[in-house]
C-alpha positions in Angstrom: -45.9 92.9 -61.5 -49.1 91.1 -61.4 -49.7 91.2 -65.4 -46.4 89.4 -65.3 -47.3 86.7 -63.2 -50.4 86.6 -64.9 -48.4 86.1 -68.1 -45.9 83.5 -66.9 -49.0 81.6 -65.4 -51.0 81.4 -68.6 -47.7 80.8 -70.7 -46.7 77.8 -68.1 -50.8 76.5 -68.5 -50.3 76.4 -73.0 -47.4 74.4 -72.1 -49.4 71.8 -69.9 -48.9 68.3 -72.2 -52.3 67.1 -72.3 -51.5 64.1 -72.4 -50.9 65.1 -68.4 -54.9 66.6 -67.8 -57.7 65.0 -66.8 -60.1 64.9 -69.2 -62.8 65.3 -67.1 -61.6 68.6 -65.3 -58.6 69.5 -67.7 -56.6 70.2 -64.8 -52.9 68.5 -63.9 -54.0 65.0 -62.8 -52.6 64.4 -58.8 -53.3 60.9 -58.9 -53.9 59.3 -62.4 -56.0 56.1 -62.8 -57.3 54.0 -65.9 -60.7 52.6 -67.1 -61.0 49.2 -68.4 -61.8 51.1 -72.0 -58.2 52.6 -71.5 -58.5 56.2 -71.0 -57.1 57.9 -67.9 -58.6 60.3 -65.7 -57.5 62.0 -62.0 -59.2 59.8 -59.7 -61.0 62.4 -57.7 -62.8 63.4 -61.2 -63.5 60.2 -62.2 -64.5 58.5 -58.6 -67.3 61.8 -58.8 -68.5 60.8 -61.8 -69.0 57.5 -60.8 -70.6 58.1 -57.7 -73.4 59.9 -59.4 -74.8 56.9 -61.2 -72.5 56.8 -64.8 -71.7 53.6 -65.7 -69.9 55.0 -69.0 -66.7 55.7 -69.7 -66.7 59.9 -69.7 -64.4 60.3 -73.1 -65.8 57.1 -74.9 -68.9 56.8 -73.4 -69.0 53.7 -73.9 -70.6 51.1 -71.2 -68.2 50.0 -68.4 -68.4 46.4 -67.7 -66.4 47.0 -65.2 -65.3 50.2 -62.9 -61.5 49.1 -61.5 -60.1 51.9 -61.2 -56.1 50.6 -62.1 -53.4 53.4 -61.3 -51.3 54.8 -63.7 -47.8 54.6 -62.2 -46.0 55.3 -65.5 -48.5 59.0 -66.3 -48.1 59.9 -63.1 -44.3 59.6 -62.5 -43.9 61.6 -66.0 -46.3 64.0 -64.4 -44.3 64.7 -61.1 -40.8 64.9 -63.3 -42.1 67.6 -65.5 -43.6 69.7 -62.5 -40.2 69.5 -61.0 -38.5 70.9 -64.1 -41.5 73.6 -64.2 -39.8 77.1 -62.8 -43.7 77.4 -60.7 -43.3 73.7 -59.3 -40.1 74.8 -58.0 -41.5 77.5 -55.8 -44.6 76.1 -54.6 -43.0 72.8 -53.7 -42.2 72.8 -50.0 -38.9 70.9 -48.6 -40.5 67.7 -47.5 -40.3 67.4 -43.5 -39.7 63.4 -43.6 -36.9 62.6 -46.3 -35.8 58.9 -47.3 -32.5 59.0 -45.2 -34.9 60.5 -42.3 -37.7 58.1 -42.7 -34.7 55.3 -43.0 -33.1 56.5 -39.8 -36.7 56.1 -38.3 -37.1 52.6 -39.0 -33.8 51.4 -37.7 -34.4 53.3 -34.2 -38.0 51.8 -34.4 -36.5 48.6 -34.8 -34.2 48.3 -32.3 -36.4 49.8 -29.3 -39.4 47.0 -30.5 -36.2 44.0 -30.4 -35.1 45.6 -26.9 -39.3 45.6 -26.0 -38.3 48.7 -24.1 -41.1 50.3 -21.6 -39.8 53.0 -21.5 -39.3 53.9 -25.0 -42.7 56.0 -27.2 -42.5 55.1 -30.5 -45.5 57.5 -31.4 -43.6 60.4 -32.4 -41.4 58.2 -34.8 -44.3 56.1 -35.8 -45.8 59.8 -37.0 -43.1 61.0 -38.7 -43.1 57.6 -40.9 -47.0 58.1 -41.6 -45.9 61.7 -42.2 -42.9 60.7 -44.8 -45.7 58.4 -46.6 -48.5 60.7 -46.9 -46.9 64.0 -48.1 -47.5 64.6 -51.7 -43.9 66.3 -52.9 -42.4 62.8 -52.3 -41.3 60.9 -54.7 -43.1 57.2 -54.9 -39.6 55.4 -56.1 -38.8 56.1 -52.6 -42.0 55.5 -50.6 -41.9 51.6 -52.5 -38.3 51.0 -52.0 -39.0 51.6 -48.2 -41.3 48.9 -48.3 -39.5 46.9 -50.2 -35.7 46.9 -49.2 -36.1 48.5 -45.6 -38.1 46.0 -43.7 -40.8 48.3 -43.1 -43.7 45.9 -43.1 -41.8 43.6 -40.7 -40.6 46.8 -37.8 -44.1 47.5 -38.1 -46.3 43.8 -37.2 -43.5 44.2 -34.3 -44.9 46.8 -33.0 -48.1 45.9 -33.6 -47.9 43.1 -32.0 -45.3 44.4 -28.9 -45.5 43.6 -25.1 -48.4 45.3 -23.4 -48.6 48.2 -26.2 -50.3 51.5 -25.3 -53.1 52.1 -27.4 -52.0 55.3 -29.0 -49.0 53.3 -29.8 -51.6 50.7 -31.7 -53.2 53.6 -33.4 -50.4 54.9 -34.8 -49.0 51.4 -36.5 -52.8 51.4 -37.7 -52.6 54.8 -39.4 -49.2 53.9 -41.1 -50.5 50.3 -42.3 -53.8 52.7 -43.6 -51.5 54.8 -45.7 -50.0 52.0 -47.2 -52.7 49.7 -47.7 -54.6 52.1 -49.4 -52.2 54.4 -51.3 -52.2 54.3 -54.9 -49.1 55.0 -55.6 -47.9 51.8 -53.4 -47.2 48.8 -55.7 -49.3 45.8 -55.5 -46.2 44.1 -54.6 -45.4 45.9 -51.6 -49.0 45.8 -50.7 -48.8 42.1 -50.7 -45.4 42.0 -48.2 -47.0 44.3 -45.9 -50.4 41.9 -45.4 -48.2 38.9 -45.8 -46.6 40.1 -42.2 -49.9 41.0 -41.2 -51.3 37.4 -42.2 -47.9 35.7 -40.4 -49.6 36.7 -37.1 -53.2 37.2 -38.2 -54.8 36.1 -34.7 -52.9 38.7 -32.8 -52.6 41.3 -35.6 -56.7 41.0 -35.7 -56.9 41.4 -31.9 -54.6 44.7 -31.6 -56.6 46.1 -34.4 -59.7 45.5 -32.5 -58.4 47.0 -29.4 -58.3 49.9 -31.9 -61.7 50.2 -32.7 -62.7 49.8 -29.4 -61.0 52.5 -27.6 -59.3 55.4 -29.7 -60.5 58.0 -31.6 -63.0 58.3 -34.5 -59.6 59.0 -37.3 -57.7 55.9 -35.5 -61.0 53.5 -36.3 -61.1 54.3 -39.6 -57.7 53.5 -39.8 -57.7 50.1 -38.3 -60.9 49.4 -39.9 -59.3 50.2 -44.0 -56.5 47.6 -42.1 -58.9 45.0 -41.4 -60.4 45.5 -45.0 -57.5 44.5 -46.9 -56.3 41.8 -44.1 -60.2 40.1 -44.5 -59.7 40.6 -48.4 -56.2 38.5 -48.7 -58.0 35.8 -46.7 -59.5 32.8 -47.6 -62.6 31.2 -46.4 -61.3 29.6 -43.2 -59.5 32.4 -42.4 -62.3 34.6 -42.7 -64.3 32.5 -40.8 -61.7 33.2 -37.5 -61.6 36.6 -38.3 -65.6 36.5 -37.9 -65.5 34.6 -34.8 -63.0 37.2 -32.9 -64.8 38.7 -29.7 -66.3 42.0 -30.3 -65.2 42.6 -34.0 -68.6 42.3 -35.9 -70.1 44.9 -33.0 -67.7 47.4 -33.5 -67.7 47.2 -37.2 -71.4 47.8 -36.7 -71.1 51.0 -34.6 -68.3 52.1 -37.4 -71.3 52.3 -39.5 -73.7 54.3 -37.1 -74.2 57.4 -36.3 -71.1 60.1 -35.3 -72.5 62.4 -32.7 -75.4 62.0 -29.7 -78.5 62.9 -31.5 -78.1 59.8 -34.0 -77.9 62.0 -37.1 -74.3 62.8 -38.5 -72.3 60.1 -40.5 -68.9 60.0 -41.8 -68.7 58.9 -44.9 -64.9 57.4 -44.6 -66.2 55.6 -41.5 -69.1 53.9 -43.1 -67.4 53.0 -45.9 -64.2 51.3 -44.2 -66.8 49.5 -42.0 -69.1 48.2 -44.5 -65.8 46.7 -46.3 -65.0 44.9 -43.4 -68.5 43.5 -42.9 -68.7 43.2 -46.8 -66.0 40.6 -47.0 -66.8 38.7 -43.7 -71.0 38.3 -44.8 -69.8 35.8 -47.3 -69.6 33.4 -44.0 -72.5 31.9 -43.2 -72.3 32.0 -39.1 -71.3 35.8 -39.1 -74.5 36.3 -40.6 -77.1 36.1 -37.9 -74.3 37.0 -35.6 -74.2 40.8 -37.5 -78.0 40.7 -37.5 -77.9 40.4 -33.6 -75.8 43.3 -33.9 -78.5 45.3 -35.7 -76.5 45.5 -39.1 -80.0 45.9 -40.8 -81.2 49.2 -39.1 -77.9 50.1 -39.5 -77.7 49.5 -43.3 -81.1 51.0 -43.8 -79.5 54.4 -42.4 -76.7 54.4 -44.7 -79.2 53.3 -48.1 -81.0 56.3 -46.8 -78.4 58.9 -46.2 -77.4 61.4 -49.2 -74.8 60.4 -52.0 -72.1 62.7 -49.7 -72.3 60.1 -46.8 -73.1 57.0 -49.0 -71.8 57.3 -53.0 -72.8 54.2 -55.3 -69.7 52.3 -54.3 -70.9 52.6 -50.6 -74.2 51.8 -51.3 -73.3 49.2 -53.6 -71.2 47.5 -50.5 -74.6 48.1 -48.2 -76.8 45.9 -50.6 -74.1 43.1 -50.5 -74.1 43.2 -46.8 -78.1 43.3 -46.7 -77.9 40.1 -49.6 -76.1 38.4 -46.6 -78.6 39.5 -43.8 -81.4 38.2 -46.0 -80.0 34.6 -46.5 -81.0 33.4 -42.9 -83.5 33.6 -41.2 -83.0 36.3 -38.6 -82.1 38.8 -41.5 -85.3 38.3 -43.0 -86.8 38.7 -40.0 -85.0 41.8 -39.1 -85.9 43.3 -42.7 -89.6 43.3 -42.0 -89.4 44.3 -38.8 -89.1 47.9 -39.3 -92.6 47.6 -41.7 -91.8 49.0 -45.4 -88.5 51.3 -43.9 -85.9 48.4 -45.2 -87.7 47.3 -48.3 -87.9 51.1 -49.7 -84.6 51.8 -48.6 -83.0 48.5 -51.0 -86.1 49.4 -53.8 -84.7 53.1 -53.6 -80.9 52.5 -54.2 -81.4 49.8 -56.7 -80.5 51.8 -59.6 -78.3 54.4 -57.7 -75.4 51.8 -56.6 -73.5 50.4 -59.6 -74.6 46.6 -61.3 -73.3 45.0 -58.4 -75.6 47.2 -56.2 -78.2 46.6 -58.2 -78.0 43.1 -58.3 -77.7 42.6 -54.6 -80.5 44.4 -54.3 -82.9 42.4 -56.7 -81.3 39.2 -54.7 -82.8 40.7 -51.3 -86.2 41.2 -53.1 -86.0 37.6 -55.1 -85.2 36.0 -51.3 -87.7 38.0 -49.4 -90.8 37.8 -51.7 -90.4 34.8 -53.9 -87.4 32.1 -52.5 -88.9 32.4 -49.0 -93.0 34.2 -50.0 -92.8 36.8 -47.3 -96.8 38.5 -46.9 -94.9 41.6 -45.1 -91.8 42.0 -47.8 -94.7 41.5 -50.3 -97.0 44.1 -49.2 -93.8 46.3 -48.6 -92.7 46.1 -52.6 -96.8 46.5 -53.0 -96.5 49.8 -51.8 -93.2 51.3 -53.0 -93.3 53.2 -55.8 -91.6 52.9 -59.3 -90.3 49.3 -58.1 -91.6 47.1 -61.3 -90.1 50.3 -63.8 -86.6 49.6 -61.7 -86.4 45.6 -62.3 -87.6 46.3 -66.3 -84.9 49.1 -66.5 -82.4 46.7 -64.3 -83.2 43.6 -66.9 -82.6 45.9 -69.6 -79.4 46.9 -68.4 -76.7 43.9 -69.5 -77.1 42.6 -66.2 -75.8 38.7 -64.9 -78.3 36.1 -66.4 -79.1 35.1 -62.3 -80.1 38.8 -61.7 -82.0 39.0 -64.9 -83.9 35.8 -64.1 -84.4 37.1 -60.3 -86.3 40.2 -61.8 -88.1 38.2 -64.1 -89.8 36.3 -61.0 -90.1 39.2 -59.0 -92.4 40.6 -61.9 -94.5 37.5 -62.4 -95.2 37.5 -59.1 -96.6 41.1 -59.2 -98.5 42.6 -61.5 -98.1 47.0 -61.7 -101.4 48.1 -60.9 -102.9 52.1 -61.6 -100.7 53.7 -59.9 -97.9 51.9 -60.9 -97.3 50.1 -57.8 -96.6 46.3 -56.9 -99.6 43.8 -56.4 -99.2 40.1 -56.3 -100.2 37.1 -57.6 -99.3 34.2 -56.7 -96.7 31.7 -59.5 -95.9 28.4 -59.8 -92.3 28.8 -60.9 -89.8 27.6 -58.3 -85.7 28.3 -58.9 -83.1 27.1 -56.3 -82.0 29.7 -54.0 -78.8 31.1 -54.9 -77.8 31.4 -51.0 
């Protein structure tokens, strides 16, 4: 009986279209995704390949001026038809718990209870069961969209986000529905955009309940309202921002997001630190959060994650930690801040440079530019000084097809050292002046 199933296993793998595997692991992809160059991988596969430094495309191998990663909603539905009609897909798919009808039902009854602002009603359980219905794999993503779309969903759910007195579990478990959608790739752009337009409707309040979320509930719950926050701050303008900067607590919190996991100040969760450093990503582009998230300590915070391993902090992590520290090192504080630690946050940016994408790599060469040339800082100097391989990284990073501002950033950086035996930074000084680009 087990040659058979043997048999019928390989027969059903010859008959895998490969137009359907990834062609990076050659496996079924789950959740297919295009390059700019046009090839499609399974994100998982690709996202790894990334994350270790590639900046080609794997099939191609050509460069990648950009890495947008842009589902493929088409692949993947023609993928989830034919392992329906597969006899093996039959049996191993499970009869979803949280059908349409079901998940339907559950919005109406959520609906009513948050228009009758009942005390007395929990809409946890419900609230679970939707994040339940919109996570499971073995559902098909016609339906998850049309919930969105023709059920009202976004607007049942800013109602009871924003409800009378809501119990925090109750605000944890809007968050962690909001998450799923908000970051699903199988959720239309569209839908996307009617969920944060409800969530922009009442930002003020919206903002504040998600705080109260980050302040008080579990470490899964945070990252929830924290991947919320991200896409809220990144459909926002400037002023908008700016408010969302100014809210009581927020930049603090973002900061611990970041931190350290456990009492002895050593484990990091890598979902955590990234859903934080998007948040504080997209909020450093004001200029009065800045010192405000260097009072914080966002540099000895930053510093950990450039110096954790690629598990807690891949490229795209990194990359976001560089913009943040770009920020931190356009006023005053910031700079301050970077040398306070002696050398610790200079070889932390040197050290990523080349290990966090171009825009990574860029940032970093703007924190160096700003520390040792825009504003001549003798610690920052002597930090670069002594770090090892920096002047090889700025030649490789001006080699690289990077923006003409970063390429004429490293070009400063290197007249104003010169690589000495051991192939480390000494300076000199130059007259060559250029407008700071903050």
């Amino acid at each position: 009986m087990g040659r058979k199933e043997e048999k019928l296993g390989q027969a059903l793998k010859v008959k895998i279209p490969t137009l359907f595997r990834c062609p990076i692991s050659l496996d079924v992809m789950r959740s297919p995704v295009s390059l700019c160059t046009g090839v499609t991988y399974d994100r998982a596969s690709i996202q790894r390949w990334l994350e270790t430094g590639n900046t080609t495309c794997p099939a191609t191998m050509l460069p990648l001026p950009s890495t947008d990663l842009v589902p493929n909603l088409t692949l993947q539905r023609l993928i989830r038809l034919w392992s329906s009609s597969t006899a093996d897909a039959a049996v191993a798919s499970p009869v979803p718990l949280v059908t349409r009808r079901l998940a339907v039902d559950l919005l109406r009854e959520l609906s009513s209870h948050a228009a009758a602002a009942s005390g007395e009603y929990d809409p946890v359980p419900s609230l679970r069961k939707l994040a339940d219905f919109f996570s499971a794999d073995d559902l098909d993503e016609i339906d998850k969209n049309d919930l969105i779309n023709a059920c009202d969903c976004a607007s049942v759910l800013v109602s009871l986000l924003l409800g009378k007195d809501p119990k925090l579990d109750s605000l944890a478990a809007v968050a962690r529905v909001f998450a799923l959608i908000l970051t699903s790739d199988i959720i239309e752009e569209s839908n996307k955009k009617i969920v944060l337009k409800g969530l922009r409707s009442e930002r003020n309040r919206a903002v504040s309940a998600l705080i109260r979320v980050l302040k008080g509930s579990s470490l899964e719950s945070q990252i929830d309202a924290a991947r919320v926050l991200d896409a809220v701050i990144a459909a926002s303008d400037a002023e908008a921002k700016i408010l969302i900067a100014d809210k009581e607590d927020l930049i603090k919190e973002l900061v611990q997001l970041i931190g350290p996991t456990d009492e002895k100040g050593t484990a990091m969760d890598c979902r955590a630190v990234e859903a934080g450093l998007g948040c504080l990503a997209g909020i450093s582009s004001t200029k009065r959060a800045r010192a405000r998230m260097v009072r914080a300590g966002v540099v000895p915070a930053l510093v950990r994650v450039l110096r954790a391993d690629s598990a807690v902090a891949p490229s795209a992590t990194s990359g976001k930690a560089l913009r943040v520290m770009e920020a931190a090192a356009g006023c005053a504080e910031g700079r301050a801040a970077i040398c306070e630690d002696g050398a610790a946050a200079v070889e932390a940016v040197v050290g990523r440079m080349m290990k966090s994408g171009s825009t990574g790599a860029e940032s970093a060469v703007a924190v160096l530019w700003s520390m040792c040339h825009a504003f001549r800082d003798r610690r920052a100097v002597e930090a670069v000084a002594a770090t090892e391989g920096g002047a090889t990284k700025l030649l490789v990073l001006m080699q690289s097809g990077c923006s003409p501002v970063a390429t004429q950033m490293a070009a400063d950086l290197l007249k104003l050292f010169r690589v000495n035996s051991k192939s480390c930074l000494a300076g000199y000084d130059t007259k060559t002046t250029h407008i700071t680009p903050f």
